[in-house]
Backbone as CSV, one residue per row, in Angstrom:
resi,resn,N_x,N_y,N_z,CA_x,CA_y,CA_z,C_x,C_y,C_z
1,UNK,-9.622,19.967,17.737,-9.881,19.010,18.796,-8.716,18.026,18.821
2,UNK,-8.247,17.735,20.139,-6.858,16.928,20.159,-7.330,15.792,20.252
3,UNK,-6.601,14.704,19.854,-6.704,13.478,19.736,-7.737,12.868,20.235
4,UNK,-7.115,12.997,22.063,-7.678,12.011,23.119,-8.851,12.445,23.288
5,UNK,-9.583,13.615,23.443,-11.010,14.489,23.040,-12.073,13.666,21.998
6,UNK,-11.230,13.938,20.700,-12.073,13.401,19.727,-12.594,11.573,20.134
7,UNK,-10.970,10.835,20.152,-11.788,9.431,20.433,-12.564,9.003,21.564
8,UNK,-12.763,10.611,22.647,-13.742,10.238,23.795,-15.164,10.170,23.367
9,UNK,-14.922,11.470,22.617,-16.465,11.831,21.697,-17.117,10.667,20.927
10,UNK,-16.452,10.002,19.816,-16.793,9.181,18.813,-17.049,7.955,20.196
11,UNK,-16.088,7.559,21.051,-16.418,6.476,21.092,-17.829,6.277,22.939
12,UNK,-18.165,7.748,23.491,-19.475,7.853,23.170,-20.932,8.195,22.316
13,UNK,-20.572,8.697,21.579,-21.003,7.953,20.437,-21.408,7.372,19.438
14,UNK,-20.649,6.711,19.620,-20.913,4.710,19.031,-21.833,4.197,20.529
15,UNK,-21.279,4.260,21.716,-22.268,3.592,22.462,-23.522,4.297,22.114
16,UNK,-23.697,5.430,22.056,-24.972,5.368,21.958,-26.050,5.083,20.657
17,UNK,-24.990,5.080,19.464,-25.833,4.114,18.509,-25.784,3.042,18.562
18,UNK,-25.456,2.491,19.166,-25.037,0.941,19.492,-26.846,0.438,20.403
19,UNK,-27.002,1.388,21.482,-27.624,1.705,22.269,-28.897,1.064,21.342
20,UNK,-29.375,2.022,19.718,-30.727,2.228,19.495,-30.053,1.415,18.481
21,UNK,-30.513,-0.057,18.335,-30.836,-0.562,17.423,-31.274,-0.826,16.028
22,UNK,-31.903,0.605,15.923,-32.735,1.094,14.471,-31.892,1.397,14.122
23,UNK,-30.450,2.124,14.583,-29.677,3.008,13.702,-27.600,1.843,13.514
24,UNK,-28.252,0.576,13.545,-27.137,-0.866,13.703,-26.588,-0.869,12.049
25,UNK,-28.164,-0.769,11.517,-27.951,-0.654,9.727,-26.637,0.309,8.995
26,UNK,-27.420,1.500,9.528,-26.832,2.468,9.296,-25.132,2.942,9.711
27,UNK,-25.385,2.291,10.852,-23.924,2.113,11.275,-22.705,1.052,11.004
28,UNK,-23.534,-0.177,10.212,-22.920,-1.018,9.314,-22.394,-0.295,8.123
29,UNK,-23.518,0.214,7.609,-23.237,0.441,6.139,-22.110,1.589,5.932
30,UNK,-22.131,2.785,6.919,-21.084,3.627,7.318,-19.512,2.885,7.171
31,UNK,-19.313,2.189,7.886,-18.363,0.897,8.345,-17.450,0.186,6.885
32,UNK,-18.637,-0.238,5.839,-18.422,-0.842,5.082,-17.920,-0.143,3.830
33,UNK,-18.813,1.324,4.176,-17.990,2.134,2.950,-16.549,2.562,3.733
34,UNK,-16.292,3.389,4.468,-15.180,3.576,4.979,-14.246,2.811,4.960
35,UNK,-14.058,1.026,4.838,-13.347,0.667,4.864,-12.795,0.491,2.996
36,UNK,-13.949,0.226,2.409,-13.917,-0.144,1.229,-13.288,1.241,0.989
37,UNK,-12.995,2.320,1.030,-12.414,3.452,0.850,-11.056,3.317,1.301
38,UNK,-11.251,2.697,2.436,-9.651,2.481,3.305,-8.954,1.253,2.152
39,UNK,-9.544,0.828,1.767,-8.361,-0.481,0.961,-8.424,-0.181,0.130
40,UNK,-9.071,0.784,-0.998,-8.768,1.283,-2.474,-7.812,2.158,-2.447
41,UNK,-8.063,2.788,-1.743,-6.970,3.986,-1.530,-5.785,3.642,-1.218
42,UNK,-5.534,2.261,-0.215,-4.119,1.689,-0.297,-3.721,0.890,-0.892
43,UNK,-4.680,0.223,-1.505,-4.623,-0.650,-3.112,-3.445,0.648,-4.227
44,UNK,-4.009,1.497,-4.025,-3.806,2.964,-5.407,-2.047,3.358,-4.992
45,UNK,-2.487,3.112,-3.239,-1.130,3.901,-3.264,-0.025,2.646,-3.202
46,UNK,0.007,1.426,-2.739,0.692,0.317,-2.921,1.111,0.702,-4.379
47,UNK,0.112,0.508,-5.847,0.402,0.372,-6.909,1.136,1.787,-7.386
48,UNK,0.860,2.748,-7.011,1.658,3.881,-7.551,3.222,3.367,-6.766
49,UNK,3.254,3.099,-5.424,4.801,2.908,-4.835,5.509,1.736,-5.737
50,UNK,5.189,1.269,-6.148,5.429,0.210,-6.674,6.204,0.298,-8.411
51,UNK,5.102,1.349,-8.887,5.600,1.805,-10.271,6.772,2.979,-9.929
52,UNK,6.978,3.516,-8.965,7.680,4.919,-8.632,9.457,3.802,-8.655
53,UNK,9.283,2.316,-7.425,10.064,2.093,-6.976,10.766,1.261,-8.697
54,UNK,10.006,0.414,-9.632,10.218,-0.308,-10.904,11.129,1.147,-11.145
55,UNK,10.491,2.302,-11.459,11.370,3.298,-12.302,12.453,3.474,-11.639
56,UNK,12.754,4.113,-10.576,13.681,4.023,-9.789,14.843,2.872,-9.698
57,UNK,14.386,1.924,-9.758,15.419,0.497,-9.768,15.867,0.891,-10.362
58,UNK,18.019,1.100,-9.690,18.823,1.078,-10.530,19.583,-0.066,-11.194
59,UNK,19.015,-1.292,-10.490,19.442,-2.539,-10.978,19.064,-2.718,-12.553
60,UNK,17.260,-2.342,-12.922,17.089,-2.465,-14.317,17.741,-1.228,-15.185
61,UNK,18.101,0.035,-14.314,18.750,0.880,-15.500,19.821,0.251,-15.993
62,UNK,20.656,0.033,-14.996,22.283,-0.330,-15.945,22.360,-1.159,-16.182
63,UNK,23.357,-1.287,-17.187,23.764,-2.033,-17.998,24.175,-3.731,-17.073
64,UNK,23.729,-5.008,-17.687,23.977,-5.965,-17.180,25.588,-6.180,-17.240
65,UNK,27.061,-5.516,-18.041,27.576,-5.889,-18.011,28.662,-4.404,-17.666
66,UNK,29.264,-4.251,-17.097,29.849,-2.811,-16.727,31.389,-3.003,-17.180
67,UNK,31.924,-4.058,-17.721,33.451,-4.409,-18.028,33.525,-4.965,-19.293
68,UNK,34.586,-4.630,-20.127,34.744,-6.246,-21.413,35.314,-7.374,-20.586
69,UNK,35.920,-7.571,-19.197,36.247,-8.598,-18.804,34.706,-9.773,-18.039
70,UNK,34.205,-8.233,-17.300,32.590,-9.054,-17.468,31.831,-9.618,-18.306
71,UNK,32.200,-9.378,-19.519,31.385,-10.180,-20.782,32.079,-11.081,-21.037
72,UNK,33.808,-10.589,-21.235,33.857,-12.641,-21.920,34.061,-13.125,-20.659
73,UNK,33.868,-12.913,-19.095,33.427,-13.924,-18.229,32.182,-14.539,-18.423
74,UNK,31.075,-13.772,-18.507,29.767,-14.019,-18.993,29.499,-14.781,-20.011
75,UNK,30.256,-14.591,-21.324,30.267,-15.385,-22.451,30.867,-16.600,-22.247
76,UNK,32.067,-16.722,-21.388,32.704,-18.002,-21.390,31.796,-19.128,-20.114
77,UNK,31.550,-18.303,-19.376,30.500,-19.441,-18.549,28.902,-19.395,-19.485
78,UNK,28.771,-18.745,-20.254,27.622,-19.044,-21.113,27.744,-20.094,-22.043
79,UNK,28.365,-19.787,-22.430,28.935,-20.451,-24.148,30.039,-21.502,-24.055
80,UNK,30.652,-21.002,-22.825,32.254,-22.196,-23.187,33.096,-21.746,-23.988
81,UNK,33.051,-20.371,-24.260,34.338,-19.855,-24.890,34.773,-18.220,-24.849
């Protein structure tokens, strides 16, 4: 079923549970899990992108100093000598 089909379907319906009142509950509670599904799941995947991108950083692989002229620059604005 293509797209524009399906959201004709669903979103008659919804009018028609909308319609019967008895079934408002039910259509909450539907709602509330689905979403609570929708933000764990991008909670999970935020935190996996996140650990993928830490490993990846090549800023923390290398080395803070890539020269001996970079260190005693480093040392001399550290230390003063």
């Amino acid at each position: 079923m293509n797209t524009a089909a399906l959201k004709e379907k669903l979103k008659d319906n919804f009018e028609k549970i909308l319609e019967d009142e008895s079934k408002l509950e039910i259509l909450d509670s539907t709602f509330s899990k689905i979403i609570a599904q929708t933000e764990t799941s991008s909670e999970t995947e935020n935190q996996e992108s996140e650990e993928k991108q830490h490993l990846k950083d090549p800023v923390s692989n290398e080395p803070e100093v890539k020269s001996w002229e970079d260190f005693k620059n480093k040392m001399k604005a550290k230390y003063g000598f």
